[in-house]
Steps between C-alpha positions, in 0.01 A plus 500: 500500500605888410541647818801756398340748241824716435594189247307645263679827450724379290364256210779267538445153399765373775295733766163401407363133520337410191436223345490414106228427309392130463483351202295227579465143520363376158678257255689613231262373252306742245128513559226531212368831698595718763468515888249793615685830635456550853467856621644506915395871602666583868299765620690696772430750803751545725624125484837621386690262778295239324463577162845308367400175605179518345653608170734171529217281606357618166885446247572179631140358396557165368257622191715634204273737416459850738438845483552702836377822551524716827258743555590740762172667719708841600739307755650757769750242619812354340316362187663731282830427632418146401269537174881710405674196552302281333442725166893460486565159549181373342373724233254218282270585849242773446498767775173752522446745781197663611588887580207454805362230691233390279412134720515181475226399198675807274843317523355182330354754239831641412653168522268320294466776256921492477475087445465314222499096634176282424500399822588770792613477858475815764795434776463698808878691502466285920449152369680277263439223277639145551717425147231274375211709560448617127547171329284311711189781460601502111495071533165545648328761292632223191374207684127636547219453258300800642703793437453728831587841533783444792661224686599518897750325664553452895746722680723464792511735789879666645556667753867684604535058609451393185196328383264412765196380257488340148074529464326788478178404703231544273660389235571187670142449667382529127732216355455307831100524457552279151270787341614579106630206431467454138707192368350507159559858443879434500754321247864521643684711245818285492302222356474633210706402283854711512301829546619576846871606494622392810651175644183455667191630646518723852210352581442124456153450656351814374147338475501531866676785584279731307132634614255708291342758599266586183385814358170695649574325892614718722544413871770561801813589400724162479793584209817688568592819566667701176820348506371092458306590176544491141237656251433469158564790283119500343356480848657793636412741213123441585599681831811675435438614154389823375674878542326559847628356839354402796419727788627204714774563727525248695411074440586470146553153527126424652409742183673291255418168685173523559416616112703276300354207741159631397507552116780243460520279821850349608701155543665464898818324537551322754888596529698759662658732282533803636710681841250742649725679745313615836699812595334722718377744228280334299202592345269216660669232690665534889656217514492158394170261539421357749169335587263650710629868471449753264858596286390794424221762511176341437290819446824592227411156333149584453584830385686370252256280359209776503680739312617215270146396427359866438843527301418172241108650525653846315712331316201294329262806488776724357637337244190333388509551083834327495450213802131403306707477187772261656271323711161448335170666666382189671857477667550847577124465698597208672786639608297801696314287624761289666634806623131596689474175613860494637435849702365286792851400574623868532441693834403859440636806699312762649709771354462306139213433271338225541518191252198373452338778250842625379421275196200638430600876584798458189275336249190771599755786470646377126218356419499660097841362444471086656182505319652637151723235585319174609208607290152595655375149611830379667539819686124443665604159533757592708339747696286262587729243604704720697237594708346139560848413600487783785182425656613113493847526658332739749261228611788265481760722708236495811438104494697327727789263299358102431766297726405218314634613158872503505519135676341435198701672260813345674410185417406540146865679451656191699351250326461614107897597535613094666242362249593756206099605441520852444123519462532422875763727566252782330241427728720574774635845390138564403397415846777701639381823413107388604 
């Protein structure tokens, strides 16, 4: 770890501990196409005693093919003592600064709108990622017959001791549950043929080490945080896209998260990939899980996810012309409507609007333009569902939970994964959310 900053004053290769790029681990032999580009973008805030080892973690990726791109969020500590350093000793990395503190959500803008990769990975400038994280994501994204809009891997947990946890809870109560389990949704890439490049597969039982989660279900939160996740290009321009930016500070990653899961849904794998380090300043977590007490703020947690959901919600109503022509009307309804029925999760704030209408209150107020758009029927439609969903969840929110349901559901999931029935196994994850 960088604990003696004045290093970087001088940009001298013998001063400064770099490492070179890797070239990766793939055979020598010419393939009939060419591996995807994968975009790493390090966004940074004051992480400069940090920010070096992430940008290794990222060069000595055992994937040939990287782009790394730094974007810089107006740091007021060292960072640009570093960032100096590393322009000089590796120049193929793309550097962008913000000249104010723009937030979290506007560094994966700039990032995203500096990358070029089909498949793209944002890298918190505090974490780093194990050397195999990008071909295994890249070996599952191959492998999967349903083409999601991000894969998650596991993470572990260090502390100034070192690692102290290699789950991330709810991530791990997710896989442990059996839910998503999708065997026939999944044809291991290196079997085909000569197609994958490398000795062999990082992942030799990756029909069960990989759980869907499949587009228009939401739920709890259970994938990574940024760092463990790796999105595909055509996903994020649904949310990403466009000239404008987000007036989201804070929680970009529940932003991106939470939409791509919802218009594109995602694969979990059941692997730990990434370092999150635990540090004392970080953005959500205390210190490492442990069960039975809260690691970090649990009113900043919900936070996050309310202003996420009313974030996706504008996002939808916004850009609506160009989301209805990528998604198809009926999608682009369902989707809404996912989102209504999904508020019931959310907590609302006093000192916020509340959820439940905020649907509504957007399509009421651009009313001439999702209608000109969805066409007059669809947009009544709509309405109408929207509404019905309310009044519903309402009802539902004040009922007391059925005990007798997830005992249920367990079993299903137990049962249709030892027996391989995945008409049983849907049952159960239908059951689940009962």
């Amino acid at each position: 770890m960088l604990e003696n900053f004045t290093q970087f004053r001088e940009a001298d290769d013998k001063d400064v501990d770099f490492v070179e790029p890797n070239p990766g681990r793939a055979f020598g032999g010419r393939l009939a196409y060419e591996l995807p580009l994968v975009s790493v973008v390090i966004t940074n805030y004051n992480y400069g005693r940090f920010l070096l080892e992430a940008l290794n973690s990222a060069l000595t990726q055992t994937y040939p093919r990287i782009e790394c791109i730094i974007v810089d969020d107006a740091s007021t500590d060292e960072s640009d003592l570093v960032l100096r350093a590393i322009r000089a000793r590796h120049p193929q990395v793309a550097i962008v600064a913000h000249a104010e503190n723009l937030g979290q959500t506007a560094a994966f803008h700039t990032g995203f709108a500096a990358s070029s990769g089909a498949y793209v990975v944002f890298l918190d400038a505090d974490d780093m990622l194990l050397p195999n994280f990008v071909e295994t994501h890249i070996f599952v994204h191959f492998s999967l017959r349903t083409a999601v809009g991000f894969t998650s891997s596991d993470m572990l947990q260090s502390t100034n001791e070192g690692v102290v946890r290699t789950s991330w809870s709810a991530f791990g109560d997710f896989i442990a549950s059996g839910r998503g389990v999708r065997k026939e949704r999944l044809r291991p890439f290196h079997l085909c043929g000569d197609l994958w490049p490398f000795a062999h597969a990082p992942l030799d039982d990756v029909s069960a080490r990989v759980h869907f989660i499949d587009a228009h279900e939401l739920g709890d939160w259970v994938y990574a945080p940024t760092s463990g996740n790796c999105f595909r290009r055509d996903a994020l321009t649904l949310l990403l896209g466009g000239g404008g930016s987000m007036p989201l500070r804070l929680h970009g990653d529940t932003y991106l998260n939470k939409g791509v899961r919802l218009l594109s849904g995602v694969a979990l794998i059941d692997a730990p990939l990434t370092i999150y380090r635990i540090h004392g300043g970080n953005g959500f977590a205390g210190h490492a899980e442990l069960c039975g007490v809260h690691n970090a703020d649990p009113t900043k947690a919900f936070k996050a996810e309310y202003f996420a959901w009313r974030a996706v919600v504008d996002r939808l109503i916004d850009d609506v012309g160009a989301l209805t022509d990528r998604l198809g009307v009926d999608r682009y309804v369902s989707a809404l409507i996912c989102l209504q029925k999904s508020h019931i999760v959310h907590p609302d704030f006093r000192e916020n609007e509340s959820l439940s209408r905020y649907i509504e209150t957007r399509l009421a107020a651009q009313a001439d333009r999702i209608r000109a758009s969805l066409g007059a029927d669809a947009f009544a439609e709509l309405s109408r569902r929207v509404t019905r969903a309310r009044k519903r969840h309402i009802g539902a929110k004040r009922r007391a939970p059925r005990a007798w349901v997830r005992p249920i559901a367990e079993f299903c999931l137990t049962f249709g994964r030892l027996l391989s029935l995945p008409g049983l196994s849907k049952i159960g994850d239908q059951l689940w959310h009962f």
